[in-house]
C-alpha positions as YAML, in Angstrom:
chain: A
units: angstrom
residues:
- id: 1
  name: UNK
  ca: [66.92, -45.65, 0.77]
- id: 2
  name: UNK
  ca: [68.80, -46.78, -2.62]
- id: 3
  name: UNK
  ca: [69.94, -50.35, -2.56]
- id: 4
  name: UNK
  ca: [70.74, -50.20, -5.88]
- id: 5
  name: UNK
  ca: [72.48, -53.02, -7.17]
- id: 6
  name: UNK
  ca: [72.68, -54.46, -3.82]
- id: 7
  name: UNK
  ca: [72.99, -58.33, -2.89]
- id: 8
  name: UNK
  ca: [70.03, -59.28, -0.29]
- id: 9
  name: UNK
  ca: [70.26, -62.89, -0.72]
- id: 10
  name: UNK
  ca: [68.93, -64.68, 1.61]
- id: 11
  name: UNK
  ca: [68.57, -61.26, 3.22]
- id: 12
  name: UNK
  ca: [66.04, -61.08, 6.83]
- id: 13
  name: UNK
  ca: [63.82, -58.03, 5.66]
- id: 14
  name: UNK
  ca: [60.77, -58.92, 7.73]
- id: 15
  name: UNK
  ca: [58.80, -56.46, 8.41]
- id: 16
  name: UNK
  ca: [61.00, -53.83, 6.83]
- id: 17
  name: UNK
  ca: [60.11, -50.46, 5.77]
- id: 18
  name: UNK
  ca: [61.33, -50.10, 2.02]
- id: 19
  name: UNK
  ca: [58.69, -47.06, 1.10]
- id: 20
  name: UNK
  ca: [60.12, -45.18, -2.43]
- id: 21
  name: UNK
  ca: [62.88, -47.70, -1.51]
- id: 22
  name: UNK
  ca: [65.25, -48.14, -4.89]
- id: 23
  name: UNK
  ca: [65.47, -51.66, -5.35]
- id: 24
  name: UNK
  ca: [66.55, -51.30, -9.31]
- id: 25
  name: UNK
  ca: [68.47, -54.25, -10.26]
- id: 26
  name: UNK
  ca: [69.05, -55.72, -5.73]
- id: 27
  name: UNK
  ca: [69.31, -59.44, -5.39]
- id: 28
  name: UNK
  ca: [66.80, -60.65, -3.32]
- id: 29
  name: UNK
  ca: [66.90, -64.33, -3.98]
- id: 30
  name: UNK
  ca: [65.74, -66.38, -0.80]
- id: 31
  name: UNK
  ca: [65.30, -62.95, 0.98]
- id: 32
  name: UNK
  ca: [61.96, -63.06, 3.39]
- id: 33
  name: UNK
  ca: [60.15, -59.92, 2.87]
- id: 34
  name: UNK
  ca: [57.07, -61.36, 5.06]
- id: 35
  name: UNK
  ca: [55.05, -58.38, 6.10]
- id: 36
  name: UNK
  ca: [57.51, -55.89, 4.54]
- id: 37
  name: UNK
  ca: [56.35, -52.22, 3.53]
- id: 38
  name: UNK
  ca: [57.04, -51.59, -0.20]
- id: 39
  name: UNK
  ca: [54.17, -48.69, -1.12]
- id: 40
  name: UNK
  ca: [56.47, -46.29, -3.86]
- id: 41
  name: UNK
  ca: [59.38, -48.34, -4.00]
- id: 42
  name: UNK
  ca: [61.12, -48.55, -7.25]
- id: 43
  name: UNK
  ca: [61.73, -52.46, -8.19]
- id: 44
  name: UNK
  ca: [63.18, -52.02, -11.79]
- id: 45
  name: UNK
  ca: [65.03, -55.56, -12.88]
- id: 46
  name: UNK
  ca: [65.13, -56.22, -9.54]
- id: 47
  name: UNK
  ca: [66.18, -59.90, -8.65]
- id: 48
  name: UNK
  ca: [63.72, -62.32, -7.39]
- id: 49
  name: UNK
  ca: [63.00, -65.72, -7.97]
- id: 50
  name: UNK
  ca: [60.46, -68.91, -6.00]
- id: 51
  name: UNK
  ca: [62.50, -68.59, -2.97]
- id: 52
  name: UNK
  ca: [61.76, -64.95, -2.21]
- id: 53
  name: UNK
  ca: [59.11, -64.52, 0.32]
- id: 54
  name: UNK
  ca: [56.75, -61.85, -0.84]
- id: 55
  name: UNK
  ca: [53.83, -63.01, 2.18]
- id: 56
  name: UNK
  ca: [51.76, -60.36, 3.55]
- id: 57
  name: UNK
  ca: [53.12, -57.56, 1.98]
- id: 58
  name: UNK
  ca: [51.99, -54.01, 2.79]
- id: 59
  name: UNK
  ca: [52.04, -52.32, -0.68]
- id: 60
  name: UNK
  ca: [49.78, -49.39, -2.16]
- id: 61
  name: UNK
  ca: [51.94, -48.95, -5.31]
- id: 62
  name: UNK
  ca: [55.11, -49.29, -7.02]
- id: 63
  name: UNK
  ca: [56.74, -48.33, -9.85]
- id: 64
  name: UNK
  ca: [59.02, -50.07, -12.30]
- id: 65
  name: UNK
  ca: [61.55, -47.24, -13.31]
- id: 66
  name: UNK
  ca: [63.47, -44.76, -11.60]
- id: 67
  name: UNK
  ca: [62.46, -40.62, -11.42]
- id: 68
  name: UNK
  ca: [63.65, -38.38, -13.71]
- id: 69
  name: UNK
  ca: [62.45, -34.90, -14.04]
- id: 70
  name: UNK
  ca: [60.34, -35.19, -16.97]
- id: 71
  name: UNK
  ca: [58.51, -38.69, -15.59]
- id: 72
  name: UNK
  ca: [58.41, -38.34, -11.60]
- id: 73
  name: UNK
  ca: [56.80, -41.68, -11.34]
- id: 74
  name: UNK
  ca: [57.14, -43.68, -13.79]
- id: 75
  name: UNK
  ca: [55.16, -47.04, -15.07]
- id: 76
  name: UNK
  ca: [53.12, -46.47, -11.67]
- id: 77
  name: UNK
  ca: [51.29, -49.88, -10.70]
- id: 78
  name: UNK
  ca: [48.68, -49.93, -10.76]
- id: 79
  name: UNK
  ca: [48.83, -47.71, -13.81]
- id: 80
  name: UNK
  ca: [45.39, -45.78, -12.61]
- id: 81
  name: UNK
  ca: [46.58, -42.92, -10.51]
- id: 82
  name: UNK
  ca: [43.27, -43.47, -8.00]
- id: 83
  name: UNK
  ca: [43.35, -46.92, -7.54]
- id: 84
  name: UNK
  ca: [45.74, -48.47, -5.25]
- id: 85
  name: UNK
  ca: [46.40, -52.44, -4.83]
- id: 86
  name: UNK
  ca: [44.24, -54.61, -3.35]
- id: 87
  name: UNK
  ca: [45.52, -57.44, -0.43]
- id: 88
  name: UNK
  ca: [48.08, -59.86, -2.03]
- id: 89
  name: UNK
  ca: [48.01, -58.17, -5.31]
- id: 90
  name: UNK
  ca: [51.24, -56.73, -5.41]
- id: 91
  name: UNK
  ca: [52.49, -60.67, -4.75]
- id: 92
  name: UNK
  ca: [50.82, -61.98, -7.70]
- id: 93
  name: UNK
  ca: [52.46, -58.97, -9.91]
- id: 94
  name: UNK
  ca: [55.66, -59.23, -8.95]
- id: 95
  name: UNK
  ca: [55.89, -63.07, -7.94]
- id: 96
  name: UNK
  ca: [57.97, -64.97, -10.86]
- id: 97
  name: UNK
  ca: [56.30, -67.59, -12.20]
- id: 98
  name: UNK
  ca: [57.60, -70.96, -11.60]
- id: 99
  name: UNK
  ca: [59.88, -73.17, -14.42]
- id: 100
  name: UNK
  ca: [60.95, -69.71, -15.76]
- id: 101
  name: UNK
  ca: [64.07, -68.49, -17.03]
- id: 102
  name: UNK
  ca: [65.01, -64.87, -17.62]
- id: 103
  name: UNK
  ca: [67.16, -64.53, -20.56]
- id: 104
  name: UNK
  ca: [68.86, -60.40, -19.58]
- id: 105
  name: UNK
  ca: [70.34, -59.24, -22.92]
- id: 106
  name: UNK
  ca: [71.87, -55.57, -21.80]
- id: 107
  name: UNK
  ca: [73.41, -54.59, -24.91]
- id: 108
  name: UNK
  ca: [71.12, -55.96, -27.59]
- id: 109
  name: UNK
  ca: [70.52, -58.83, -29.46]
- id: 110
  name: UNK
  ca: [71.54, -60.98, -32.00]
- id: 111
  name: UNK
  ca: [68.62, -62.69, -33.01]
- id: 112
  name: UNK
  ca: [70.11, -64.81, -35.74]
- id: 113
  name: UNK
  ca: [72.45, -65.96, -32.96]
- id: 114
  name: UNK
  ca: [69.64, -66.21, -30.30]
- id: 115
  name: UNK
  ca: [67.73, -68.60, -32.67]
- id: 116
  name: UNK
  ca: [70.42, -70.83, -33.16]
- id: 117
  name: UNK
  ca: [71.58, -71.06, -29.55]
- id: 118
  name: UNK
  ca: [67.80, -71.98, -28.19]
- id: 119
  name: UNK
  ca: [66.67, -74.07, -31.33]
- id: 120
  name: UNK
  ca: [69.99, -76.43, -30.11]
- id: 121
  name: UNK
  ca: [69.25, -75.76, -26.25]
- id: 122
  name: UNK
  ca: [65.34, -76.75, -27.05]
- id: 123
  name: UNK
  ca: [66.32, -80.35, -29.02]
- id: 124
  name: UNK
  ca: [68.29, -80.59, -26.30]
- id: 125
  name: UNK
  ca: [66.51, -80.27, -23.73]
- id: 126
  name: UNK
  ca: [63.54, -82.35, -25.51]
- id: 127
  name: UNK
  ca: [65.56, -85.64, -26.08]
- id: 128
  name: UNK
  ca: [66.45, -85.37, -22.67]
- id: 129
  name: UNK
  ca: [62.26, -84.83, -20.51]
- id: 130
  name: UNK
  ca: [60.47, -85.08, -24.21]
- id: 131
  name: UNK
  ca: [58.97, -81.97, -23.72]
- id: 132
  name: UNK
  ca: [60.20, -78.55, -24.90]
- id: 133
  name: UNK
  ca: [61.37, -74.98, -23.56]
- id: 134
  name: UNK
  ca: [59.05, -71.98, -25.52]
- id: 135
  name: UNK
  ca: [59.35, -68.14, -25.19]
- id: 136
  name: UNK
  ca: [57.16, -67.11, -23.05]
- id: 137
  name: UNK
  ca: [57.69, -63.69, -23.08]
- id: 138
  name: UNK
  ca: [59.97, -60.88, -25.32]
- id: 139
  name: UNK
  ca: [60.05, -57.60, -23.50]
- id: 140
  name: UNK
  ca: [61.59, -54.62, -25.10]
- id: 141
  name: UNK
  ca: [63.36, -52.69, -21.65]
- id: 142
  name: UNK
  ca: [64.84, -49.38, -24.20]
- id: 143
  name: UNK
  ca: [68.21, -48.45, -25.31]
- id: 144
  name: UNK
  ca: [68.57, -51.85, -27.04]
- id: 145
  name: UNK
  ca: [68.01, -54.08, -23.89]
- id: 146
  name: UNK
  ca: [65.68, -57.19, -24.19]
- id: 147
  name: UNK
  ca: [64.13, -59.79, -21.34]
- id: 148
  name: UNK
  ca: [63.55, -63.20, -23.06]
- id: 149
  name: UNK
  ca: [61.57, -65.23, -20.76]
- id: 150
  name: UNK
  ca: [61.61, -69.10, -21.54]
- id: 151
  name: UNK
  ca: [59.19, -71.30, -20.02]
- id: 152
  name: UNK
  ca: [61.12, -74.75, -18.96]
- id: 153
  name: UNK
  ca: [59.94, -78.32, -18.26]
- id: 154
  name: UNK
  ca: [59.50, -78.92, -14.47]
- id: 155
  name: UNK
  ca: [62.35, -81.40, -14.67]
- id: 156
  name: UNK
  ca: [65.12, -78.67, -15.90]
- id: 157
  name: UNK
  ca: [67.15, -76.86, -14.08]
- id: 158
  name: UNK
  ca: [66.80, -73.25, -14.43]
- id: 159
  name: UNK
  ca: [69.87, -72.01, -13.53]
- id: 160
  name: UNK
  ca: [71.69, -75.10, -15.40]
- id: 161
  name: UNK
  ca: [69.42, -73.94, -18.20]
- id: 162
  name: UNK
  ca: [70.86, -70.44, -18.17]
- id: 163
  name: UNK
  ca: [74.33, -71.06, -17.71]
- id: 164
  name: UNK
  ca: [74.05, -72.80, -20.93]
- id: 165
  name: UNK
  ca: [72.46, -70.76, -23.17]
- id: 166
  name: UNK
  ca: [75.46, -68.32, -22.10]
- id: 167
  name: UNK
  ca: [77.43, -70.80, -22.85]
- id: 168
  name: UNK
  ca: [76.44, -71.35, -26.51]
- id: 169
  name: UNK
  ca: [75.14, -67.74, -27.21]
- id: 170
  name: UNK
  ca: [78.41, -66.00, -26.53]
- id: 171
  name: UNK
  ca: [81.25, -67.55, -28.01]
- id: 172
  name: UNK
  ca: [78.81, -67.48, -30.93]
- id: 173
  name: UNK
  ca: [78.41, -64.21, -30.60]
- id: 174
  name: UNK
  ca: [82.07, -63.52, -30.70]
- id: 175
  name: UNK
  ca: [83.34, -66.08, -33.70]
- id: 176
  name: UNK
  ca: [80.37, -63.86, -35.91]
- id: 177
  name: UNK
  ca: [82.15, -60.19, -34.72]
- id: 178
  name: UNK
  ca: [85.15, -61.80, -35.85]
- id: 179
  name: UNK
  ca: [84.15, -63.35, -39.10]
- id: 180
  name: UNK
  ca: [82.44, -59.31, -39.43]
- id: 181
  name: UNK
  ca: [86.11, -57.88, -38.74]
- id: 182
  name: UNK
  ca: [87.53, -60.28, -40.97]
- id: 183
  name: UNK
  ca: [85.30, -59.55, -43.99]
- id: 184
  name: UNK
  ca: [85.88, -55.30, -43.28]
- id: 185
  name: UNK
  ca: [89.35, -56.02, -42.94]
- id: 186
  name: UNK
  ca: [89.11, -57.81, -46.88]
- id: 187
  name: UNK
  ca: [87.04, -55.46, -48.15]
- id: 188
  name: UNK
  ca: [89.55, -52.56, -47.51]
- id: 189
  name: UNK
  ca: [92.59, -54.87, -48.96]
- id: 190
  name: UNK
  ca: [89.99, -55.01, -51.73]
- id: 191
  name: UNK
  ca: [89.55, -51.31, -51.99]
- id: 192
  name: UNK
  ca: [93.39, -50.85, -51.87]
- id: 193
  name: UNK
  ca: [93.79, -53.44, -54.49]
- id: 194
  name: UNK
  ca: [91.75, -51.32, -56.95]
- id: 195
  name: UNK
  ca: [93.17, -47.66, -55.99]
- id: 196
  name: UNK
  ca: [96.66, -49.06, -56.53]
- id: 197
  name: UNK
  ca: [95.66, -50.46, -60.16]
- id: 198
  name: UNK
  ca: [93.95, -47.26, -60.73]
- id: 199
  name: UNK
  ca: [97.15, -45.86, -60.17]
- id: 200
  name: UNK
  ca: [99.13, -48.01, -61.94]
- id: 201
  name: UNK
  ca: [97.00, -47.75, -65.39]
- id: 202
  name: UNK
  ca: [97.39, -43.70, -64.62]
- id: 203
  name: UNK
  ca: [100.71, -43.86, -65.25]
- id: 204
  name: UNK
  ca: [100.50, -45.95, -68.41]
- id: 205
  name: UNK
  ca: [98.40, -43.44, -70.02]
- id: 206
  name: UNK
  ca: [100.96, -40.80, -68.85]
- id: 207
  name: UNK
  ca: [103.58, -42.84, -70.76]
- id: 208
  name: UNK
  ca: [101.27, -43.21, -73.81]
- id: 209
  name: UNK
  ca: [100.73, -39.68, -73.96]
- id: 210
  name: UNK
  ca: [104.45, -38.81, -73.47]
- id: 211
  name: UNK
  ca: [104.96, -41.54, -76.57]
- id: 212
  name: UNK
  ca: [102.70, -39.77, -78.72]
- id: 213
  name: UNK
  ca: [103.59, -35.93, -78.02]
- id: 214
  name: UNK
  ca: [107.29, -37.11, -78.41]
- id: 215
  name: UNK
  ca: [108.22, -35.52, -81.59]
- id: 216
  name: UNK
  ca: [112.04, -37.25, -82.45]
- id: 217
  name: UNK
  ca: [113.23, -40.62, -81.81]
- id: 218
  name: UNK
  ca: [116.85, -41.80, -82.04]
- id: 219
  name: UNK
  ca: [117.21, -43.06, -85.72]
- id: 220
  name: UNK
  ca: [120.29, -45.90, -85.73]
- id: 221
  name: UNK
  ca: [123.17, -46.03, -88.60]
- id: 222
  name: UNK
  ca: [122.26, -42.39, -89.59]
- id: 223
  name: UNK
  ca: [124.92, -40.41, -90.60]
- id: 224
  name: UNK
  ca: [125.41, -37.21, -87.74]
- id: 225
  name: UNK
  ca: [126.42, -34.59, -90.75]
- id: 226
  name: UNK
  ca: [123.35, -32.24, -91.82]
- id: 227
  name: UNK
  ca: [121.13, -34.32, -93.71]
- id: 228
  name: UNK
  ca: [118.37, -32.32, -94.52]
- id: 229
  name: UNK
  ca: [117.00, -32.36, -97.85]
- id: 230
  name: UNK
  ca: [118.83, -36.32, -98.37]
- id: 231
  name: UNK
  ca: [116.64, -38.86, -99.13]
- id: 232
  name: UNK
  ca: [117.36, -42.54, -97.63]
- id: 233
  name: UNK
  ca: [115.87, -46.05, -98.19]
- id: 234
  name: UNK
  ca: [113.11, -46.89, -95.53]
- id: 235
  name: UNK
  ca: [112.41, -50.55, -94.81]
- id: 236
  name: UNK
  ca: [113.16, -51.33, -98.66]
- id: 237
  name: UNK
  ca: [109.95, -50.12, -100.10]
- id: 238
  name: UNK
  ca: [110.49, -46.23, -100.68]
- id: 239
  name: UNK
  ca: [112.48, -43.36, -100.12]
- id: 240
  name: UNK
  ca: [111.35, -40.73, -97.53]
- id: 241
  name: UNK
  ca: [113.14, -37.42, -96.87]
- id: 242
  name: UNK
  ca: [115.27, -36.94, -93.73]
- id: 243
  name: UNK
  ca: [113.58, -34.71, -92.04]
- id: 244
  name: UNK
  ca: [110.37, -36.84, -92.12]
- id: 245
  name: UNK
  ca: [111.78, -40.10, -91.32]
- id: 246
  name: UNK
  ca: [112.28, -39.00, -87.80]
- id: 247
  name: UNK
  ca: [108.34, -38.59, -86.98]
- id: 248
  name: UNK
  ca: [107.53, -41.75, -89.19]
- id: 249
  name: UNK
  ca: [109.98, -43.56, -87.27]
- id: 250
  name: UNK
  ca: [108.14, -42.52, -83.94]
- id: 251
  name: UNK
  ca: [105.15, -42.94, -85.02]
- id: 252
  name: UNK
  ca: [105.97, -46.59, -85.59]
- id: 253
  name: UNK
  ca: [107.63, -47.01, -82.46]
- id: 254
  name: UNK
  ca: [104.42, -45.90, -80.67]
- id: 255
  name: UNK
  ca: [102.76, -48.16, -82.71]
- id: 256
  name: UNK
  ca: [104.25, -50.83, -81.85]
- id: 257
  name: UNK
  ca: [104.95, -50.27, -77.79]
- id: 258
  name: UNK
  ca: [101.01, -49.87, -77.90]
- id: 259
  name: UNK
  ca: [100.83, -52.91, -79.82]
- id: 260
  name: UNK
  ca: [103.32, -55.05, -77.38]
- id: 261
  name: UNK
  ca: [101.17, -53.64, -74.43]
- id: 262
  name: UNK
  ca: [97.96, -55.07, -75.90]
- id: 263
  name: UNK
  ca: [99.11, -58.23, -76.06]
- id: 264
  name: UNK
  ca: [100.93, -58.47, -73.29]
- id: 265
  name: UNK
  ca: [97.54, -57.44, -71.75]
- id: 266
  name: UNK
  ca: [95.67, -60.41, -73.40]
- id: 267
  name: UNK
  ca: [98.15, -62.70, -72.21]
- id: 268
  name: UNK
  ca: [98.17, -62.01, -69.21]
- id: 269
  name: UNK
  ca: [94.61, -61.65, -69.11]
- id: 270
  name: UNK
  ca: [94.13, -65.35, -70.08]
- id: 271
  name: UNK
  ca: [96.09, -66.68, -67.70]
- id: 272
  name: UNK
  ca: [94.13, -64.89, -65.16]
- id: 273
  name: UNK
  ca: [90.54, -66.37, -66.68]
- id: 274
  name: UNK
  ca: [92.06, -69.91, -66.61]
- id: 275
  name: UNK
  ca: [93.15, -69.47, -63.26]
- id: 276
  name: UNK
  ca: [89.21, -68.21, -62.61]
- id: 277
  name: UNK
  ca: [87.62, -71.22, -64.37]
- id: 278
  name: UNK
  ca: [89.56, -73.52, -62.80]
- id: 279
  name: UNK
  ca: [88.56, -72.18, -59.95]
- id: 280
  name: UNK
  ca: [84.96, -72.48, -60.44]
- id: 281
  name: UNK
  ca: [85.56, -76.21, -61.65]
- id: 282
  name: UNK
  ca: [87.76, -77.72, -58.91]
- id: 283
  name: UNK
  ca: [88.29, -74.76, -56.14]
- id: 284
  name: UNK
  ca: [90.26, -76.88, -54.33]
- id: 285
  name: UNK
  ca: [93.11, -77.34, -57.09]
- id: 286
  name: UNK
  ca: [96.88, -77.36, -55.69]
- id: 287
  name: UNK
  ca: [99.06, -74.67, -57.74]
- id: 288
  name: UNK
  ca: [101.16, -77.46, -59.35]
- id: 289
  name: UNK
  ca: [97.72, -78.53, -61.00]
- id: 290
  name: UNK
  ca: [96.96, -75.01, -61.73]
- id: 291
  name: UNK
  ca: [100.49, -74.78, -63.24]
- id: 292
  name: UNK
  ca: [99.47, -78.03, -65.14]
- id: 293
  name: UNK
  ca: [95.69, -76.40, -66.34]
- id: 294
  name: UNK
  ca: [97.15, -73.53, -67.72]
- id: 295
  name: UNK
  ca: [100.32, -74.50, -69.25]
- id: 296
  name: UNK
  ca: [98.10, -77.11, -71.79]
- id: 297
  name: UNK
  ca: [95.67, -74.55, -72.18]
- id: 298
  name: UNK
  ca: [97.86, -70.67, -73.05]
- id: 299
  name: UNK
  ca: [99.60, -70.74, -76.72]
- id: 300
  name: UNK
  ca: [103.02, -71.10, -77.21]
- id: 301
  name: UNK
  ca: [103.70, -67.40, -78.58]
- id: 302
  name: UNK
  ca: [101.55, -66.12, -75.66]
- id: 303
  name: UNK
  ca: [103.76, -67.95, -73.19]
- id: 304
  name: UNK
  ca: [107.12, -66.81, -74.79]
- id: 305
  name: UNK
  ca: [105.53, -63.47, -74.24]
- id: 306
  name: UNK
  ca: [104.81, -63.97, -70.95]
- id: 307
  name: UNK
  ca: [108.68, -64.97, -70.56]
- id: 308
  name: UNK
  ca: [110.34, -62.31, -72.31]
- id: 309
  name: UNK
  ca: [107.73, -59.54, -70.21]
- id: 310
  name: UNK
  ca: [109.03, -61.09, -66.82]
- id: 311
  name: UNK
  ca: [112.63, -61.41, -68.09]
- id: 312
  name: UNK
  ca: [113.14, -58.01, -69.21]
- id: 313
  name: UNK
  ca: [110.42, -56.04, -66.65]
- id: 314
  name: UNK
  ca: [110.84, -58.20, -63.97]
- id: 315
  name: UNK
  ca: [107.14, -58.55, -61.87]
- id: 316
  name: UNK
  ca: [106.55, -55.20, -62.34]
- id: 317
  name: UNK
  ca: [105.66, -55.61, -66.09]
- id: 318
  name: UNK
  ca: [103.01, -58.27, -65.66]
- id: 319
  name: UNK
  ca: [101.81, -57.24, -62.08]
- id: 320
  name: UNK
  ca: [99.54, -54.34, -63.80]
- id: 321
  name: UNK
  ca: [97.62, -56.46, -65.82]
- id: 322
  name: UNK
  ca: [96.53, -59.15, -62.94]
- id: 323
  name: UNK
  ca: [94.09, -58.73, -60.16]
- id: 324
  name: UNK
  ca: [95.85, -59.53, -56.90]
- id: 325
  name: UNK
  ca: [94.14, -62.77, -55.67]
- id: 326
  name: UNK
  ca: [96.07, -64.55, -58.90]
- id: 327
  name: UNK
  ca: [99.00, -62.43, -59.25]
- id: 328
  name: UNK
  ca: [101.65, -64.39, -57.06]
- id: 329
  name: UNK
  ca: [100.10, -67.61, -58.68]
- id: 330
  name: UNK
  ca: [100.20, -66.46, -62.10]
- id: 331
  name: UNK
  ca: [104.22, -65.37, -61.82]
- id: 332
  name: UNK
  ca: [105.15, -68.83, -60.04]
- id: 333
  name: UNK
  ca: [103.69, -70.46, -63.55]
- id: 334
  name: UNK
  ca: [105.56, -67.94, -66.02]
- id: 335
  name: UNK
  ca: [108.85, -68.65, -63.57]
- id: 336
  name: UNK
  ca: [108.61, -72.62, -64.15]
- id: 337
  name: UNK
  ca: [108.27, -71.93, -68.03]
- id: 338
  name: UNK
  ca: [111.35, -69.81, -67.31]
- id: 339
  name: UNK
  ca: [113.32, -72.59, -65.58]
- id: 340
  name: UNK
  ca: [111.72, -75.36, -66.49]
...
């Protein structure tokens, strides 16, 4: 017979024959099993407690898992195949001791969480009968499933007792798979942070290589005859042909758009370590005294460069050179030097 997750509370099983009987995971609290046949019945997690009447009970053997094919009869008790169970063994096996409670963890464990849920349960528990709960047992059931058993005082409650530890362990349990999600879902804003600066300095090497393959750049107040073989005055200091100025003239021009990159980088990049070491010194600063921190501390031909950048580029001229945590900070401050 399979009464497989069966209530028999307070069930009348007297004298019942329950031979190779599955009884995996039945209720039998209160039930009276007084002179009840068990020999070969299969009692895995089954549910017993003080108030089940195991008295008189006719059992040779039993075994604590269900058949499969490769294990017929598994965990067999007693464990010697020849030897059978005395009178009133079987009661004193299977009998739960007294002031117990049986922590049933299906899925696993958190043990960081289990520690902190019984430490405050056992203080507990101790200010209130001055003595205090201790694991009696751990028992490792497979597939990640654990039994805790906790011996209680005589004066506790053991279902009160149970009901909360489930009570602490759980919502515990779900505010630390939240925090988890919370820190994966930062880590991949992280990630995406990076891949988009990645791409971001990609193109500016694109440009810089574009800059210095570029052979001719526009040359202002040049007259548009022929002027090969003419000579003209070049910033006041010499006299270069025509047909050269035009690759001296970009080469400057590189120079200098490398040059205004570089320190629009360090700039910006010292706006970002303020922000950083204020941080560190007061992490709890509001943005006006960030605003406050920085502005004493950034030079004034820094922060007219800083201006001009987000004047002429907009956000996407400074945005590049910031890591994204300070980014929306950082353009707030260069806006109230704009429009002070």
């Amino acid at each position: 017979a399979s009464f497989i997750g069966t209530d028999l509370n307070r069930a009348n099983l007297q004298n019942a024959n329950l031979s190779r009987a599955k009884l995996v995971q039945t209720l039998l609290e209160g039930a009276d099993l007084t002179r009840a046949t068990l020999t070969g019945a299969y009692i895995e997690d089954w549910g017993i407690s003080n108030t089940t009447k195991l008295i008189e009970i006719d059992c040779d053997y039993i075994f604590l898992k269900l058949p499969t094919k490769k294990a017929p009869d598994p965990q067999r008790r007693p464990a010697d195949q020849e030897r059978n169970f005395e009178p009133g063994e079987f009661a004193k096996l299977a009998q739960k001791i007294p002031n117990t409670v049986d922590l049933i963890f299906k899925d696993g464990i958190d043990w960081q969480t289990f520690l902190k849920t019984f430490q405050e349960l056992r203080v507990r528990v101790e200010s209130e009968t001055g003595e205090l709960p201790v694991i009696q047992t751990i028992e490792n059931k497979g597939d990640g499933a654990f039994v805790i058993r906790v011996k209680v005082p005589e004066e506790v409650d053991e279902a009160e007792y149970e009901r909360k530890f489930w009570a602490k362990y759980k919502p515990m349990l779900e505010a630390k798979d939240r925090e988890i999600k919370l820190l994966s879902e930062q880590i991949k804003d992280k990630r995406q942070d990076i891949k988009y600066i990645r791409k971001k300095h990609t193109q500016l090497i694109e440009i810089i290589k574009i800059m210095a393959d570029k052979e001719t750049i526009k040359i202002d107040k040049i007259d548009k005859r022929d002027q090969r073989g003419a000579k003209f005055n070049v910033g006041g200091n010499y006299v270069e042909r025509a047909d050269s100025v035009s690759s001296q003239q970009s080469y400057a021009n590189q120079n200098n758009y490398e040059e205004a990159d570089k320190n629009l980088a360090e700039a910006a990049a010292e706006i970002q370590q303020l922000l950083q070491q204020l941080e560190k010194t007061n992490p709890t600063a509001t943005e006006a005294e960030q605003k406050d921190f920085v502005t004493k501390s950034i030079t004034p031909t820094k922060k007219e460069r800083l201006i001009n950048a987000l004047k002429e580029g907009g956000q996407g001229a400074i945005e590049e050179f910031l890591n994204n945590p300070y980014l929306n900070v950082a353009i707030r401050i260069i806006e109230g030097w704009r429009n002070p």
